[in-house]
N, C-alpha and C positions, 0 to 999 in steps of 0.2 A: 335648784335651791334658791330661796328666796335675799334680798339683798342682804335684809338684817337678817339671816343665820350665820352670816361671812364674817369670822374671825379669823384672820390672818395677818401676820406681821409681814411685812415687805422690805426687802434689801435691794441693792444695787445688782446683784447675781442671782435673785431669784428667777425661774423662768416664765416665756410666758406661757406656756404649757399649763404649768401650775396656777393660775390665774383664771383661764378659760374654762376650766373645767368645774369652777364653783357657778358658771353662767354664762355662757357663751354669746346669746346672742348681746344680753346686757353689756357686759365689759367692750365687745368690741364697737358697741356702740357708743358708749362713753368714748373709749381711744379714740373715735374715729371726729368725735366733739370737738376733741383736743387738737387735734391732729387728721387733716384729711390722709396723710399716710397710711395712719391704721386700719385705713379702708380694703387695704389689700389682703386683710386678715380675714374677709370673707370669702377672697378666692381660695376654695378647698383645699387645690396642691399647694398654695404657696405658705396655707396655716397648718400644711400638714409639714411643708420642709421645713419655716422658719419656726414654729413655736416649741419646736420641743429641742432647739438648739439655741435660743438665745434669750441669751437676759434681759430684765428690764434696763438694767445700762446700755448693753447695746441697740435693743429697740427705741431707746430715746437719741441714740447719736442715729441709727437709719433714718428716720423720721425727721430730726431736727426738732427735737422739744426739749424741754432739760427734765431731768431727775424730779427735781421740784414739781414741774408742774402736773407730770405723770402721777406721781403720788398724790396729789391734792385734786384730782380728776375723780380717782375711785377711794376717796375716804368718805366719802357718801354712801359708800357700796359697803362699809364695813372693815377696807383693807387699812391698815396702818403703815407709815414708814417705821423701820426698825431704828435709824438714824438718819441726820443732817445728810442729803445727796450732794454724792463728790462728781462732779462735771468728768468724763472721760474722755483724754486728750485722744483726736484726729488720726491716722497715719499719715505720713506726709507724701505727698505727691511724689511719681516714680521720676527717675531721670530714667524711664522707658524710650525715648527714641533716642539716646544713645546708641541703644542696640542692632544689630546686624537686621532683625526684619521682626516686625508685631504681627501679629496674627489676632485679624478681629473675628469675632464670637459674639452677634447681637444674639440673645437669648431673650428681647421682647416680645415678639412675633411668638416664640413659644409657649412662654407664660401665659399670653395672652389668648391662647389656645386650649387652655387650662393640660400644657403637659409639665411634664418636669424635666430640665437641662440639666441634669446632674451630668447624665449616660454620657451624652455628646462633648462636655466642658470636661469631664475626668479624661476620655478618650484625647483629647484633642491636646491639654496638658501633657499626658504622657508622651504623645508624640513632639515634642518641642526638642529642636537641638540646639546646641550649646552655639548662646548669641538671637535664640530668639523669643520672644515677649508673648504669652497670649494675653491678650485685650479683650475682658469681657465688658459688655456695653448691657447694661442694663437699670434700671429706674429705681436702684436701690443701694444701699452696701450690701452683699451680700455674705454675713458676718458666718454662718454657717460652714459655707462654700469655703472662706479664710479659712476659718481652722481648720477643714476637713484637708486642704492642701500644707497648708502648712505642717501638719502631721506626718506628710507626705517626702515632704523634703524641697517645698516650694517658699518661696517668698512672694510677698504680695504687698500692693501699692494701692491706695486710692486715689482717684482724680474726680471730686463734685465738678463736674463740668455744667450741671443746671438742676432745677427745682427736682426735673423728670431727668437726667443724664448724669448717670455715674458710672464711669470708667475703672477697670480695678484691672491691675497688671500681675502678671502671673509668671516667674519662671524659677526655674530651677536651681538650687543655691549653689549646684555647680557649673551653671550655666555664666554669672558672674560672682570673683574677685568680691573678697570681701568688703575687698579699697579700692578706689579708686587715685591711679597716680594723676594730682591737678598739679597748675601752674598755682603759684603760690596768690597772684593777683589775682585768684577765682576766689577766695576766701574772706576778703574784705575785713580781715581782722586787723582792728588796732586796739591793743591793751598791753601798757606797761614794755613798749616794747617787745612783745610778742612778737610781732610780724619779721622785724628784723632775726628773732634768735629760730625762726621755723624757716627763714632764708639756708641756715646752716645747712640742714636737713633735706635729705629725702622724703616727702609726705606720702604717709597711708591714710586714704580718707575711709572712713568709716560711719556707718549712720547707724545707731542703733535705738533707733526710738519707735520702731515698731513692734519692740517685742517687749516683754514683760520681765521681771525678775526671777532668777537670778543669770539669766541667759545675759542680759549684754555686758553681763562682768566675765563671764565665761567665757564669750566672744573677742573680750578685749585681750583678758590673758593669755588667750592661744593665740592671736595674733603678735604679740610682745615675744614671747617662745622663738618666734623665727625674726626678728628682727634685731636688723644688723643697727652695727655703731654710729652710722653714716646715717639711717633711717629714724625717720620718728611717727607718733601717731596721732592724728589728727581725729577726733572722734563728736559728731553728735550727739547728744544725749535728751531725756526727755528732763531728767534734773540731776543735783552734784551727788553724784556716787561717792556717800560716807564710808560707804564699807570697803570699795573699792582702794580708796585712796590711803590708806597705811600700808595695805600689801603693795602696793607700788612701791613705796619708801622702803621695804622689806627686800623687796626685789634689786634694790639698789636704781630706781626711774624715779627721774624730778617730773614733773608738771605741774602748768597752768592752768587754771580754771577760771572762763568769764561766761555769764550768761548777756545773751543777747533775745532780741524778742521772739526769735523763733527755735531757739535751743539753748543747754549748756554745751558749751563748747570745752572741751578738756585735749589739751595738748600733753602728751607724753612721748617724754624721749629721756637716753642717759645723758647726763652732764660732763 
């Protein structure tokens, strides 16, 4: 199909499956203008895993280009933005060597072979016992692989460790603790006397900024369920849960809320 037949509106969550298919060699060469990343989109297997599982949001956080600029790439080509692109926040880095033992899984050398590491990274997840991390080492996020585990009952981390290295942690959500029990000086929190009234307390630490709505409200209130009078909850967040915070008050739990530059931080315990 030629450029100008292409009338398509474009979103944050369109795929790029959906894209390819009006031109193939064209768009991936455009992407690949924009972005040497996109160049990966001509190894067969890896356009045949990633394109029909991820969107153009997430293709722009693997790559490292924004929203904006992906869209203003192929509006040449006849695609449109549908609206303003909304930047899509990171996963935060794993507190993985905490854990009893990682287990690394380079899957370059296979890529690079033109196979596919699904077989071997599903296998080798499943076999993970409680207390240890798989570590895939690979040149990408591999956004697909995420939610295919996650689905599963895994959680997962990312670590950019270079242009070419990124590290993504993999283990089983019963493998760890929702919370982690810290010393109250690992928290560095001062607001309004906060620090002194979470001295009171027993802290559950909690992070839930890698998951989406309405899961880490879900998350938080099963965890409040079993928490004692002595205890409270210390939670990361990606921003201030509105909807969150009346059923607290409902529930009968005060809390505080400060952001800082790498979360909102929302304390909850009973008074």
């Amino acid at each position: 199909m030629e450029p100008s037949e292409i009338h398509i509106v474009l979103n944050a969550n369109s795929l790029i499956s959906d894209l390819l298919k009006y031109n193939e060699e064209l768009i991936i060469q455009k992407l690949t203008e924009l972005n040497k990343n996109f160049n990966r989109l001509k190894n067969p297997v890896l356009r045949k895993v990633l394109a029909k599982r991820v969107s153009v949001a997430q293709a722009c956080r693997i790559t490292g280009c924004s929203l904006n600029e992906f869209f203003d790439v192929l509006k040449p080509l006849g695609f449109k933005a549908a609206h303003e692109a909304v930047e899509v926040d990171r996963l935060p880095l794993s507190l993985a060597a905490s854990f009893n033992k990682i287990i690394d899984l380079d899957v370059r050398p296979i890529l690079a072979a033109g196979n596919d590491p699904l077989k071997m990274i599903l296998t080798t997840a499943a076999g993970l016992k409680n207390g240890e991390v798989l570590k895939v080492i690979n040149t990408f996020e591999p956004v697909p692989l995420i939610n295919l585990l996650e689905n599963k009952g895994y959680r997962s981390f990312i670590d950019i460790a270079g242009p070419e290295l990124v590290n993504t942690y993999f283990l089983k959500k019963e493998a760890q603790p929702d919370e982690l029990i810290m010393d109250i000086s690992e928290l560095s929190v001062e607001a309004d006397g906060l620090t002194e009234l979470m001295k009171a307390y027993q802290l559950h630490i909690m992070d839930v900024r890698p998951f989406q709505m309405p899961k880490p409200m879900t998350m938080i209130l099963d965890k409040l369920e079993t928490l004692k009078t002595t205890e409270a909850l210390y939670v990361r967040h990606r921003k201030v849960p509105v909807h969150l915070l009346p059923v607290l008050k409902e529930r009968g739990f005060d809390f505080r809320v400060m952001e800082t530059a790498e979360a909102v931080i929302l304390f909850i315990y009973r008074p």
